[in-house]
C-alpha angles and dihedrals in degrees: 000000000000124000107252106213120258105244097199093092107058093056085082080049092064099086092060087074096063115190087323114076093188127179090243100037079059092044084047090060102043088043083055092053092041077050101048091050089254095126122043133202117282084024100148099227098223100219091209105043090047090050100049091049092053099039090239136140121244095256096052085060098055102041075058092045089047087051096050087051101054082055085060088237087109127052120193110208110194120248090003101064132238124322134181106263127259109225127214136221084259087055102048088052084048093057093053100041079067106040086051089054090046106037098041099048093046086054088044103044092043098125134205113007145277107060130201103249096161088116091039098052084045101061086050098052085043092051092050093053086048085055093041091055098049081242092137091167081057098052093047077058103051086042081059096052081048098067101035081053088069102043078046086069083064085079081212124129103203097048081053087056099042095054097039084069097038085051091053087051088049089050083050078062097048097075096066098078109087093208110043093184089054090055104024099044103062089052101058088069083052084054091058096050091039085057094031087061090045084051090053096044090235096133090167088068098042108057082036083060091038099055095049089052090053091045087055089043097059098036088062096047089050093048091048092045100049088051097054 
């Protein structure tokens, strides 16, 4: 039997819709926790427990629920309810075909040095406290805000909301590796020469860094997917 989502959470959550409790300020919030490896896949989405901790109709709910669906982060199955979706191999290589067309030709197309790698330094200190603190869901999210914070140098804000969606469907992935320090951990020193060679302004070295690390990536979801 599926996992129903524990709705105690997202009351804290209730403040981030302001006096406008807008279809896509409540699918902003759900994409985060998908994000954020609160809900996994297979995880049943109560209607009625998400909407009284957020304070939302009904309808407001499911216009959010329409749109995370359409972002393939959401499945409906008829008569049962909505569930977070299961993804597939064809999925995860999906999800890395684009992130190789996106990351590598943001890194690639930055532009006059320096750049502003506050967010990105960030995400690497955070991921090291994660590590430090044997919280390996943390660091694969702090491995996540990594890499938004690059695409975040593109200074572009559809490329921001495309891979926000496309992030929440690799953290979907994620929870297919039955032990997250084994696979999250050697990344985060990718992380620091990825941002070492930004820092540097040597953006030749760094996608160059940056596509190895997503070629590895994928190779190790594949291979875990295909074994479960």
């Amino acid at each position: 039997m599926a996992a129903e989502v524990d709705p105690s959470g997202l009351v804290s959550d209730r403040p981030l819709l302001g006096r406008t409790s807008t279809a896509e300020r409540v699918a902003d919030i759900l994409r985060t926790r998908i994000a954020e490896g609160y809900l996994s896949p297979g995880t049943k989405l109560s209607e009625d427990a998400i909407g009284e901790a957020l304070g939302i109709s009904r309808n407001t709910l499911r216009e959010a629920f329409r749109l995370l669906t359409h972002e393939r982060l959401l499945v409906h199955e008829l008569n049962r309810g909505v569930f977070v979706r299961v993804l597939t191999v064809y999925d995860v290589k999906d999800i890395f075909r684009v992130r190789r067309l996106i990351e590598c030709a943001a890194v690639r197309n930055l532009g006059v040095p320096p750049y502003d790698l506050t967010s990105a330094a960030a995400s690497v200190a955070e991921g090291e406290r994660a590590a430090a603190e044997g919280a390996w869901r943390d660091l694969g999210t702090a491995n996540i805000h990594f890499h938004r914070a690059i695409i975040t140098l593109t200074r572009s804000p559809r490329l921001d909301d495309l891979m926000s969606g496309l992030l929440a469907e690799l953290r979907l992935v994620f929870h297919a590796m039955e032990n997250p320090r084994e696979f999250h951990e050697p990344y985060l020193a990718r992380n620091r020469e990825i941002l070492a060679a930004l820092e540097a302004a040597d953006r030749v070295k760094a996608e160059l860094l940056l596509a190895s690390y997503l070629d590895d990536a994928e190779t190790e979801l594949v291979r875990s997917y295909s074994e479960r």
